[in-house]
N, C-alpha and C positions, 0 to 999 in steps of 0.2 A: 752581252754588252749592248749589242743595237737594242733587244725590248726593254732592255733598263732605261736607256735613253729614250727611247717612245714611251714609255712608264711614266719616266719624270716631266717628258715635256709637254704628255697629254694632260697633266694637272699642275694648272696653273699656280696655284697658290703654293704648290712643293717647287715649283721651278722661281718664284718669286722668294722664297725663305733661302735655296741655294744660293740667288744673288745676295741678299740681304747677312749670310750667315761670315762672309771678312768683316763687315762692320760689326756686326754682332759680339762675335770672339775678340774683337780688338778694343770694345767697351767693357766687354769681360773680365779680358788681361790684363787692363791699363784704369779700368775705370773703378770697379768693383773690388776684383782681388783685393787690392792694397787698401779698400777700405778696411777690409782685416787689421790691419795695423794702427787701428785707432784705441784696440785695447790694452798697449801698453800706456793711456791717459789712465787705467785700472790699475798699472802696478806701478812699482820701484823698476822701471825696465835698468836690465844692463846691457852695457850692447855684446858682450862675451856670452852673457847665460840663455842670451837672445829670447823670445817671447815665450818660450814653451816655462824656463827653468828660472823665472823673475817673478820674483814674490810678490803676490795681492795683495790692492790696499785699499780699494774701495771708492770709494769719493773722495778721498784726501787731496788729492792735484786741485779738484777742483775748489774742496774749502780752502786749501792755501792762497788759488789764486783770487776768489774773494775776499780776501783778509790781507793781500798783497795791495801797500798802497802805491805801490807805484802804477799798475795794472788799474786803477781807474783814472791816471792821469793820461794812459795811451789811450785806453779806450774815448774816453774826451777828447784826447787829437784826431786818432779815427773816427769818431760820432762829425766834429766840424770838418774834416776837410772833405768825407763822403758829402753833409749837407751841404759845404760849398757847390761840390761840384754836380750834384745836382741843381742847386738851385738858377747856377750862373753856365755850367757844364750842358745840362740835355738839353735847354732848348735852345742854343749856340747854332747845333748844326738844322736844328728845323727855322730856326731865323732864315741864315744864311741858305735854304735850299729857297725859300717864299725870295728872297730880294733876287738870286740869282736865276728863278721861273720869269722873273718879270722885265729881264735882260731880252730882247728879242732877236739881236745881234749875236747870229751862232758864231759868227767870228772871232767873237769878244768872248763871249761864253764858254767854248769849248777847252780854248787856252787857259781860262781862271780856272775851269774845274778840275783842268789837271795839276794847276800851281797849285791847289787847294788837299789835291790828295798827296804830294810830294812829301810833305813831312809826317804819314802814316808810316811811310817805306822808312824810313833814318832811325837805325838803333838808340834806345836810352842814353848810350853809352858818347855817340855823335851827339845828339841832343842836349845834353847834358854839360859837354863841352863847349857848345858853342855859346849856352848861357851863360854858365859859369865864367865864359871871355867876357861876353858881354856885358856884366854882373859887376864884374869884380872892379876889385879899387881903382888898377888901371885899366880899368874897359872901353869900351865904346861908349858908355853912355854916361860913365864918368866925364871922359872926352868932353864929350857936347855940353854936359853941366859945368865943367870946366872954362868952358871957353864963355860960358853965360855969365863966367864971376861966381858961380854957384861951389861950394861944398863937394866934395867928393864924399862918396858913401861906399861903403862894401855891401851892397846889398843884400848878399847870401848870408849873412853874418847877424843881420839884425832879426831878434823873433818876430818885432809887429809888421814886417814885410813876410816874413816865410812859407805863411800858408798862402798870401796873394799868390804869391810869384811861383808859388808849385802849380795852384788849378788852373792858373793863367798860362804856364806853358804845355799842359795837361790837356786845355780846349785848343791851343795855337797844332798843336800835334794831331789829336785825334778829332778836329771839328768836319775838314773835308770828308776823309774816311764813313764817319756818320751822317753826313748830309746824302750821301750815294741810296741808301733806302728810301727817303725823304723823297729824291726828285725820281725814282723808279716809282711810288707812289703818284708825285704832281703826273706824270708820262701816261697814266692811267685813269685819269678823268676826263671823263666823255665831253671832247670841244662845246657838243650843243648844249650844253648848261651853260658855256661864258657866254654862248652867244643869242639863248635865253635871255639873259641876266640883263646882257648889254641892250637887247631893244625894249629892256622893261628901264632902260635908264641908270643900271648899276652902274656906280664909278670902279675902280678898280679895287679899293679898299673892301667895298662890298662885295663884292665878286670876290675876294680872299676870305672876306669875314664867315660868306654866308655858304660859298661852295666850297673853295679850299681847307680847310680848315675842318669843316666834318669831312670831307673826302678824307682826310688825312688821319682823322682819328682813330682807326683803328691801329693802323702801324704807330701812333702815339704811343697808345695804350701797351700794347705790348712791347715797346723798347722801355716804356718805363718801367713793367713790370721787370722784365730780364735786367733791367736797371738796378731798383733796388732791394734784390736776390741778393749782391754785391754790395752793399752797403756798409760791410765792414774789413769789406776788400781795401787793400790801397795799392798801386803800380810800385812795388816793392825793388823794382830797378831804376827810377824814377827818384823815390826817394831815399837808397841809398846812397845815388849819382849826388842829389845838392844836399843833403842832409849832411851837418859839422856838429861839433861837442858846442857851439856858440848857441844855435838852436835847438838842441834836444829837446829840449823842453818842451815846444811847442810842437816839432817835427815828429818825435817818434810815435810812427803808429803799431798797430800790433804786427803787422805783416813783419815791419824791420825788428820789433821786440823778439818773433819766433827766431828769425835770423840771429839777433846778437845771440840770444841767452839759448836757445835750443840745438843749434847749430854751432856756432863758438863754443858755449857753454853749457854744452854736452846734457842738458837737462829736457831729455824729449818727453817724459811723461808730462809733467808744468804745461810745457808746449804744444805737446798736440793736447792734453784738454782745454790750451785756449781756441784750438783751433775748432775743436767740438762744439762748444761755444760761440764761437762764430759761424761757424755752418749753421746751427742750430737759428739762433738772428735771425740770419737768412731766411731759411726753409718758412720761419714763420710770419716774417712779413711778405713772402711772395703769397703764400696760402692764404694770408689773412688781405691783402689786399686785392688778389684776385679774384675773388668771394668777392668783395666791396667792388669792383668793377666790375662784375658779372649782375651784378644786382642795379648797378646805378647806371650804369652805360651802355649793360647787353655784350659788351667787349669781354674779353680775358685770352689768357694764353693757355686753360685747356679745359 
């Protein structure tokens, strides 16, 4: 037993696979395995005759679900509320870490960035509720319109409000949480550049434009990449929380579609080929845009 122990600890790289080999097995178990179970998107699966005794069909789930018109109406909900929330979503928390760098008052500072990570911690299910109070016909912000002589509104209710009021509590939720990379980033640029800058006469804006700003592009780069991997992801607790039969139309994205009709309505093959499909999305624009940032910026994630 002692020269097994000497054995393994005199080679390093076999003592670095032993640490490594819980993570390993638990990407195995939990990540891998169960992709096996993408192949009943190939049959009529039943869930009694389970994957082995479930007759083959081919590509059939998936020409149905191209020939299924309602499945280009989600996917047009999910195409705009991912592009929402990138457009008005990612650089939220890189705004807010650049205004809160230029805070000098750790006083002031330290307390806001922990108000800021607060509402990463508070379940969908809390979050959800507290807009929906605040939202609704007799809310809080009916209230204050109320008392303006204004209209009262059901907000959650209306579709050309719907997709606002999802990305908007989407960044109010997750903008602190992302800003944390952000300023562990700003925390790592080298003082003597500002103070370069500053006897060459930089104002501050220059000093962000010309130092901050490429300092920061590499972690840009790659949150955008791991960004839109996701792109046909949606917070599928999120929006089953405000999502109503009043909205459907504009609210349902695929994530809540696999939910109704895969899960409610027992139709997993349909559903996990939409889900192939959207991994699929994925895989190819992280691939095909990391290539394009590896070529244009010298950046990428691998």
């Amino acid at each position: 037993m002692v020269r097994i122990y000497h054995k393994l600890t005199s080679n390093d790289a076999l003592l670095l696979l032993l640490i490594a080999l819980p993570g390993i097995l638990h990407f195995l178990i939990f990540r891998y395995v169960p992709l096996l179970g993408n192949v009943i998107a190939f049959q009529n699966y039943n869930l009694f005759a389970g994957m082995a005794d479930s007759p083959w069909v081919g590509l059939k789930h998936f020409q149905n679900m191209f020939t299924y018109a309602e499945f280009y109406r989600i996917l047009r909900n999910t195409m705009l509320l991912s592009l929402y929330s990138i457009i008005f979503g990612f650089p939220a928390p890189l705004i807010l870490a650049l205004l809160l760098n230029e805070i000098r008052q750790k006083w002031f500072q330290r307390p806001v960035q922990t108000l800021l990570y607060l509402p990463h911690f508070l379940s969908w299910v809390i979050v959800g509720g507290l807009f929906v109070n605040l939202l609704s016909i007799d809310g809080f912000l009916n209230t204050i319109l109320g008392s303006l002589g204004l209209a009262n509104r059901d907000f959650l209710t209306i579709p050309e409000y719907f997709r606002s009021i999802l990305v908007s509590i989407g960044i109010w939720k997750e903008i602190g949480w992302g800003m944390i990379i952000y300023l562990a980033a700003l925390s790592g640029i080298n003082p003597s550049l500002y103070e370069a800058a500053m006897m060459d006469g930089a104002g501050r804006f220059r000093q962000m434009w010309s130092i901050t700003l490429p300092s920061l592009l590499p972690a840009i780069t790659v949150l955008f990449l791991l960004r839109i991997g996701h792109v046909l992801d949606a917070n599928v607790e999120q929006v089953l929380i405000l999502l109503n039969p009043l909205v459907r139309d504009v609210g349902e994205v695929i994530d809540t579609y696999v939910y109704r009709v895969g899960l409610l309505g027992a139709q997993f093959s349909l559903t996990t080929a939409i889900g192939i499909f959207k991994s699929l999305v994925g895989l190819i624009l992280v691939v095909g845009l990391n290539a394009l940032s590896r070529k244009t910026t010298g950046e990428s994630i691998y």
